[in-house]
C-alpha positions as CSV (number, residue, x, y, z in Angstrom):
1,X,38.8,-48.1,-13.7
2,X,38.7,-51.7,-14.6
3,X,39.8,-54.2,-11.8
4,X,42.4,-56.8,-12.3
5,X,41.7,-60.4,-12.0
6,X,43.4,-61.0,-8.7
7,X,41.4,-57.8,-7.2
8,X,37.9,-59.1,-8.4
9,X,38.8,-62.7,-6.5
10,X,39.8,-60.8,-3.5
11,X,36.9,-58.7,-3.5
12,X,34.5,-62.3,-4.3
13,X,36.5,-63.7,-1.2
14,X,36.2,-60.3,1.4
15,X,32.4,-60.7,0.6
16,X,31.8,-64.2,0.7
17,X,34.0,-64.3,3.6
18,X,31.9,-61.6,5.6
19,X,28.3,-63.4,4.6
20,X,29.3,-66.4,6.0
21,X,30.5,-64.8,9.3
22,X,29.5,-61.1,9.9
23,X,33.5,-60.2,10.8
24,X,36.1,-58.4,9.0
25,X,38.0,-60.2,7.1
26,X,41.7,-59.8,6.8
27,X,44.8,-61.0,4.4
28,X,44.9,-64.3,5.8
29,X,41.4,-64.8,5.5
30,X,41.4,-63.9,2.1
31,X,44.3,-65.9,1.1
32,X,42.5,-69.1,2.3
33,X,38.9,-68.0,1.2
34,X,40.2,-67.5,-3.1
35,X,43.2,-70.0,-3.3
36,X,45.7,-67.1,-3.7
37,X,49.3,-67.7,-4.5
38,X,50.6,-65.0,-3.6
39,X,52.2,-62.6,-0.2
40,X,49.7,-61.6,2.2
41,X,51.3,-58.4,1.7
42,X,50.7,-57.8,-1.8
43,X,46.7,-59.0,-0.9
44,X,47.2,-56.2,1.4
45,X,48.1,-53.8,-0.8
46,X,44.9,-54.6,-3.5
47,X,42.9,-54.5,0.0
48,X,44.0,-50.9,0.3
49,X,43.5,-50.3,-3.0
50,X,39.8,-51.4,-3.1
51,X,39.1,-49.9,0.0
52,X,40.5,-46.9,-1.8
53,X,38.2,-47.5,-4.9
54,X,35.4,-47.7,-2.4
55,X,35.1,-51.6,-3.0
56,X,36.0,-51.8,0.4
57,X,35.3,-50.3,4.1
58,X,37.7,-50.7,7.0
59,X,35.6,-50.1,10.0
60,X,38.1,-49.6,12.2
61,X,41.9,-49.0,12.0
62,X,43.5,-52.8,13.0
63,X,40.7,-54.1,11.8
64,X,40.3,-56.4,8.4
65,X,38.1,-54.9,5.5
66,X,34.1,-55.3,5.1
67,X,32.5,-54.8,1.4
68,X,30.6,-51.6,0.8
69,X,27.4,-51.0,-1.4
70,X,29.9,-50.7,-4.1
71,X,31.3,-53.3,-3.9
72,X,28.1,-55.5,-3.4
73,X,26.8,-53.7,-6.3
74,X,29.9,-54.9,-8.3
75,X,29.9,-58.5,-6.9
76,X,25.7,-58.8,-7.8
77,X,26.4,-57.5,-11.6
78,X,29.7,-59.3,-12.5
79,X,31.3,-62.1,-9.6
80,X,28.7,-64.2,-8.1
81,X,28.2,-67.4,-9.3
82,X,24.6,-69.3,-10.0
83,X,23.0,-71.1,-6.9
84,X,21.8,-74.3,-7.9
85,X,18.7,-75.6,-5.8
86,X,19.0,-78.7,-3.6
87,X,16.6,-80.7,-4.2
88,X,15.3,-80.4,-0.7
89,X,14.7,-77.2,-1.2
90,X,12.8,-77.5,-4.4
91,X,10.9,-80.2,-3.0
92,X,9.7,-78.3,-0.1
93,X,9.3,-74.9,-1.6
94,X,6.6,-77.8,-4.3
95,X,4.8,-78.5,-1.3
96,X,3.9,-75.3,0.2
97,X,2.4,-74.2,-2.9
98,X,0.8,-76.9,-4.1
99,X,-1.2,-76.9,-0.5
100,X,-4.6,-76.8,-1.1
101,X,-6.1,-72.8,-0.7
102,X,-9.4,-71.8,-0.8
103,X,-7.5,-68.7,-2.9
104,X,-4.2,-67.5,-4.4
105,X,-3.9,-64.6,-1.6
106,X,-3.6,-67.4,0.5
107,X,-1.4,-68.8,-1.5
108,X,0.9,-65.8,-2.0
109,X,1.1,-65.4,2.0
110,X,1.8,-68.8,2.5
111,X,4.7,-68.5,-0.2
112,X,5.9,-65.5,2.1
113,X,6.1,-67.7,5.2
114,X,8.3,-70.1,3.0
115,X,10.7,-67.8,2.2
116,X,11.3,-66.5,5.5
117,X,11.5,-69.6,6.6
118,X,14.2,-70.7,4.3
119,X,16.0,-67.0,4.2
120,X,15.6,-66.1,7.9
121,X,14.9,-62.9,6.5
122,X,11.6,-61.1,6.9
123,X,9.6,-61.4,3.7
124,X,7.3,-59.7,1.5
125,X,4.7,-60.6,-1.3
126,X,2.7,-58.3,-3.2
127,X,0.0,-57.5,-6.0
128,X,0.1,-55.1,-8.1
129,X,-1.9,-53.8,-11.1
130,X,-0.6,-52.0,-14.1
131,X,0.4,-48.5,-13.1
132,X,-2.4,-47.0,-15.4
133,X,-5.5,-49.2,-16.1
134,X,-8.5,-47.8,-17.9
135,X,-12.1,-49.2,-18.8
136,X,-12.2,-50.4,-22.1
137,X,-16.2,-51.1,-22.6
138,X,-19.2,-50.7,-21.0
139,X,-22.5,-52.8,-22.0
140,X,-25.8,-52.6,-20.1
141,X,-28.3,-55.2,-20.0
142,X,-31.6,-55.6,-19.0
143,X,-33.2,-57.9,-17.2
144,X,-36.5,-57.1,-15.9
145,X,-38.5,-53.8,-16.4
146,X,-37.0,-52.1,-13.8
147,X,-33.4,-53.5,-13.5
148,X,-30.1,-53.8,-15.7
149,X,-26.9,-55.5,-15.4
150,X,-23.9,-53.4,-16.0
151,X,-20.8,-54.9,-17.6
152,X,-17.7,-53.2,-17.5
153,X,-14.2,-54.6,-19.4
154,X,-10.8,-52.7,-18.6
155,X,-8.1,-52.7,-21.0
156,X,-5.9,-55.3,-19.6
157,X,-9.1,-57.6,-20.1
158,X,-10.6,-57.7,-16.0
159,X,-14.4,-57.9,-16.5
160,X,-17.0,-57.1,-14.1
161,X,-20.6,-56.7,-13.3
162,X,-23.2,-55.9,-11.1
163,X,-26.9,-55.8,-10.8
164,X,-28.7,-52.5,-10.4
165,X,-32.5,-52.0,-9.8
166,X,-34.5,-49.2,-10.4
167,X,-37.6,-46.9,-8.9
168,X,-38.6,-46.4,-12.8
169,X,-38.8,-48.7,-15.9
170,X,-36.2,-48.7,-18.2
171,X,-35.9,-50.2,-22.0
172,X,-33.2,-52.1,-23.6
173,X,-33.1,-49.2,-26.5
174,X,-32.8,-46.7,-23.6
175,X,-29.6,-48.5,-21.9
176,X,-28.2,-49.3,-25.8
177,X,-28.3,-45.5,-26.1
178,X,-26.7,-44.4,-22.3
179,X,-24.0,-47.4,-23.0
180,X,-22.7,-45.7,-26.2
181,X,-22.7,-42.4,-24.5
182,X,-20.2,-44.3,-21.6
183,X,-18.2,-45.5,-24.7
184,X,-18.2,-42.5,-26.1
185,X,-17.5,-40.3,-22.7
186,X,-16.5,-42.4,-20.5
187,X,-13.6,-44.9,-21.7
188,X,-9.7,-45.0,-22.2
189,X,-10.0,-42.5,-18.8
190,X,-7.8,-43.3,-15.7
191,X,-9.5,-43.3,-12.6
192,X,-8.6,-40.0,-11.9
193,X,-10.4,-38.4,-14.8
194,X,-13.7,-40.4,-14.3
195,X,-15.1,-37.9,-12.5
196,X,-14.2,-35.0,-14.3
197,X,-15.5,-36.4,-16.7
198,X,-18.9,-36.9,-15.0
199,X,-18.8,-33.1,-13.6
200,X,-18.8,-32.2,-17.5
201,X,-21.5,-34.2,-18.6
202,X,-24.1,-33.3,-16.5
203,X,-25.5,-29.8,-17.4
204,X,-25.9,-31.6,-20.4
205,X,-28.1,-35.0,-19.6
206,X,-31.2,-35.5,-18.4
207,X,-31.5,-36.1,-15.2
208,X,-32.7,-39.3,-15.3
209,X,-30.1,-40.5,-17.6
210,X,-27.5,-38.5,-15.5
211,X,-28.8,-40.9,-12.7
212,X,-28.2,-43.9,-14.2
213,X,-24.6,-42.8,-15.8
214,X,-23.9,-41.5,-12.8
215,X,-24.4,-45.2,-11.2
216,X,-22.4,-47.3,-14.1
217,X,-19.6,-44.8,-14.0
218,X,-19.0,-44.6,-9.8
219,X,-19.3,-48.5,-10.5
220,X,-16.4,-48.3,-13.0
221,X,-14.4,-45.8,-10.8
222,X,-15.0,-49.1,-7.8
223,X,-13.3,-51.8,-10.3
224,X,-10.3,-49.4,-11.4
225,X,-9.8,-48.9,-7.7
226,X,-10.1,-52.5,-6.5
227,X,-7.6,-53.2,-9.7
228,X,-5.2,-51.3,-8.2
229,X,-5.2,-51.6,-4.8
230,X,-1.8,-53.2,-3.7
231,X,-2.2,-56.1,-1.1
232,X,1.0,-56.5,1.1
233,X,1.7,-59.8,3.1
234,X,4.7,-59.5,5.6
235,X,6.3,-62.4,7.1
236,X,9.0,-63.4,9.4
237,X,9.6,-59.6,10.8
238,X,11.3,-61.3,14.1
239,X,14.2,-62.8,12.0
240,X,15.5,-59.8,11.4
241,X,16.8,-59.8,15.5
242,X,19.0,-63.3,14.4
243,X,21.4,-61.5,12.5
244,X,24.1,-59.0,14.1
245,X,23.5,-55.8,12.1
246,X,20.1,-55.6,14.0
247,X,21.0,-56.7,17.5
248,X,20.6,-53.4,18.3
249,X,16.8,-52.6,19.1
250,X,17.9,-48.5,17.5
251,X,18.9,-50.5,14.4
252,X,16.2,-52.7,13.9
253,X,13.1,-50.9,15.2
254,X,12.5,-48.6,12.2
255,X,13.1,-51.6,9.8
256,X,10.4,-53.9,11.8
257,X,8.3,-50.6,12.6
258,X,8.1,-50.4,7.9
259,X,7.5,-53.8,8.0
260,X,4.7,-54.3,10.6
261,X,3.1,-51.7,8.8
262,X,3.6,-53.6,5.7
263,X,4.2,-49.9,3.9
264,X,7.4,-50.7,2.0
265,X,7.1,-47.3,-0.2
266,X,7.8,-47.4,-3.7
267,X,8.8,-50.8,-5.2
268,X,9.2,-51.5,-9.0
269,X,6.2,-53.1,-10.7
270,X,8.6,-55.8,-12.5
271,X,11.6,-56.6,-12.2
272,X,14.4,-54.3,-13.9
273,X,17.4,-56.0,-14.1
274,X,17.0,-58.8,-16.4
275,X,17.6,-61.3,-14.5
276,X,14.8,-63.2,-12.4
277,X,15.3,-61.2,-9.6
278,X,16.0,-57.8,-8.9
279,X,18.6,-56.7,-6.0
280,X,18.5,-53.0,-4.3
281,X,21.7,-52.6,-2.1
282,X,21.6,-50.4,0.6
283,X,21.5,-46.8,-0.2
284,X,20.2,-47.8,-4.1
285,X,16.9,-47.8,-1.7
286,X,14.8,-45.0,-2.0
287,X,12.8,-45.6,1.5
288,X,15.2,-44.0,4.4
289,X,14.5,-46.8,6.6
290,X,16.3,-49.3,4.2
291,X,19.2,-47.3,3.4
292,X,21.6,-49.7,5.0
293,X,19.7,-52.7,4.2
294,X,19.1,-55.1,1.3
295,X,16.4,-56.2,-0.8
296,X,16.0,-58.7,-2.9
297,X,12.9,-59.4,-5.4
298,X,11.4,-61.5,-8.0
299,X,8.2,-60.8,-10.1
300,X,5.4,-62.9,-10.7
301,X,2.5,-63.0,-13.6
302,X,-0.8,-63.4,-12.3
303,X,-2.7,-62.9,-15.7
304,X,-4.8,-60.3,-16.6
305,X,-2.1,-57.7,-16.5
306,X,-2.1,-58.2,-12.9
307,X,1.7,-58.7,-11.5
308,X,3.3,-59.0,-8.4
309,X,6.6,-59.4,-6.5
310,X,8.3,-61.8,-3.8
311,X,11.1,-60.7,-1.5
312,X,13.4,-60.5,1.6
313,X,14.3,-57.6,3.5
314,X,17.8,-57.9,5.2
315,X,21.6,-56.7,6.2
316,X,23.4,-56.3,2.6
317,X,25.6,-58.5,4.2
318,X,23.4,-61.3,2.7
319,X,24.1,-64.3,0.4
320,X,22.6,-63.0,-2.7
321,X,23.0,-66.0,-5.3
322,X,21.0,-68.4,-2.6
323,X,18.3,-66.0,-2.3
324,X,17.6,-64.8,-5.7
325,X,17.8,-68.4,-6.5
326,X,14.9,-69.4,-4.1
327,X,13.1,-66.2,-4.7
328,X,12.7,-66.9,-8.6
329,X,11.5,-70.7,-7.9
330,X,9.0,-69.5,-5.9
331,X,8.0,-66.9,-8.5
332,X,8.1,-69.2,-10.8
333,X,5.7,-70.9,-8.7
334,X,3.2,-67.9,-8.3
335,X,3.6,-67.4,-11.8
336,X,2.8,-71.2,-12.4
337,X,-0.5,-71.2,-10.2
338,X,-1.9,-68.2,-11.2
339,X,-1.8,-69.6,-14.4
340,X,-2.6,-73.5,-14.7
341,X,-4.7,-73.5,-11.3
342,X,-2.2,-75.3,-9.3
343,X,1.5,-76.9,-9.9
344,X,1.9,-80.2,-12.0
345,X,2.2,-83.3,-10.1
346,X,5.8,-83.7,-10.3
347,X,6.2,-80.1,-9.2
348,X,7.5,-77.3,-10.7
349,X,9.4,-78.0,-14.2
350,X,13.1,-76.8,-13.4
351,X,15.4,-75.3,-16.2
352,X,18.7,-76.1,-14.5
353,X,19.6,-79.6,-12.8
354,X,19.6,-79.1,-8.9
355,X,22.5,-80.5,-6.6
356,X,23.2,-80.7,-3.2
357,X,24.8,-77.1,-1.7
């Protein structure tokens, strides 16, 4: 069922209301909060009526109204308004990334202390590759009598090589002929069917060859593995004690316990919703220890078909247009980095015109 006008402002001011001060919030509240012209008694009866639709949670019987997933969920897709960046914040999240790192997983970490910093939220930034990545070529070089260099491509265009030596001499025609049997054999295979794939080849090879294709392939299964490998950086755990939902130690233990051991279960590769960020309210998430927590995400491009995502972890009662705002600048950052080796002098090129909130 559709909700009027009046019921979507007094939902937007119940929710805005209860992020800014972690209290039910009752008629009055509400009448001041949207600008309402009307009887508190009427905004009581929509109150009802949302908390009735299941907009709305009264958590106990004289007290004022607090939003539920729903009506988060509802607020996220359809009544919150853009956050514009100050230029403060801009200006700072510019010069934590364009700090000078010996290497980007510095860099992403450092982004991670950032946002908590700025959220006072725990945060979290990840790589990720592809969910299925396969080899695309092999080539095998030589370079002296008894050694080779094996080059290996996958299909989202990571190359790698290493140097093998030998007990016995080997020719260029030999290695020409074993790298079109690992083309022929051996690519467009996730890593789990590499060595299947092995286990059938070798009644049939000699067992020299099988020696050597045995080498290049368990060197292929190494760079499917490293590709996707999922690094997690945590930052900022302890915030989560700031905020009233986790001042009980029962209530926040398992949530720092998942995020200590920077294990945050399944997490989408890219973002899903459209927008720059992706928002998972409370029981949306599929880990149990987030159930009635928030998170929020954005995706970053890190080339090569390598992605990742930047977030904060926190009560749902959370101001989700300031995040996701900051959240996609730094992503934008990442994204910028990854791509161009650093960020432009200026910083980072901004599509909207910031203003002081």
């Amino acid at each position: 069922m559709e909700l009027s006008d009046r019921k979507k402002k007094i939902l937007r001011a119940v929710i805005e209301c209860y992020v800014q001060n972690a209290e039910p919030v009752g008629s009055k509240a509400v009448a001041q909060w949207a600008g309402l012209d009307v009887s508190p008694a009427t905004i009581r009866n929509d109150m009802a009526d949302l908390e009735e639709q299941g907009y709305l949670e009264q958590p106990h019987t004289s007290a004022g109204r607090i939003p539920s997933a729903k009506g988060y969920r509802l607020y996220v897709n359809e009544l919150m308004e853009d956050y514009k960046l100050s230029i403060q914040e801009t200006e700072r999240i510019n010069e934590a990334l364009r700090g000078k790192m010996s290497a980007l997983d510095k860099v992403i970490d450092e982004a991670g202390r950032v946002v908590a910093k700025l959220t006072q939220y725990p945060a979290f930034a990840l790589t990720a590759a592809p969910e299925r990545v396969t080899i695309r070529r092999f080539d095998l070089l030589a370079v002296e009598e008894s050694s080779f260099i094996a080059v290996v491509m996958t299909d989202t265009n990571v190359v790698r090589n290493k140097l093998f030596k030998l007990e016995s001499p080997t020719s260029q025609p030999q290695l020409q002929m074993l790298g079109t049997l690992l083309n022929t054999g051996f690519t467009g295979l996730p890593l789990s069917e590499l060595a299947p794939a092995l286990e059938k080849v070798a009644p049939h090879a000699a067992p020299e060859a099988y020696e050597l294709i045995q080498l290049v392939v368990e060197f292929g299964a190494e760079v499917l593995e490293e590709l996707a490998r999922r690094d997690i950086h945590t930052a900022g755990i302890a915030n989560l004690l700031e905020h009233p939902e986790y001042k009980s130690l029962e209530k926040a233990q398992p949530l720092m316990s998942l995020l200590s051991e920077a294990d945050l279960g399944p997490l989408p590769a890219t973002v899903s919703s459209g927008g720059p960020t992706d928002i998972v309210i409370g029981p949306e998430n599929v880990n149990e220890a987030l159930k009635d927590s928030s998170v929020i995400m954005a995706s970053y491009d890190l080339g090569d078909g390598m992605k990742g995502l930047i977030g904060v972890v926190g009560p749902t009662r959370m101001d989700y247009a300031k995040i996701s705002a900051r959240l996609a600048y730094v992503a934008q950052g990442l994204s910028w980095i990854a791509g161009q080796g650093g960020l432009p002098p200026g910083g980072l090129p901004d599509e909207h015109d910031t203003k002081e909130a």
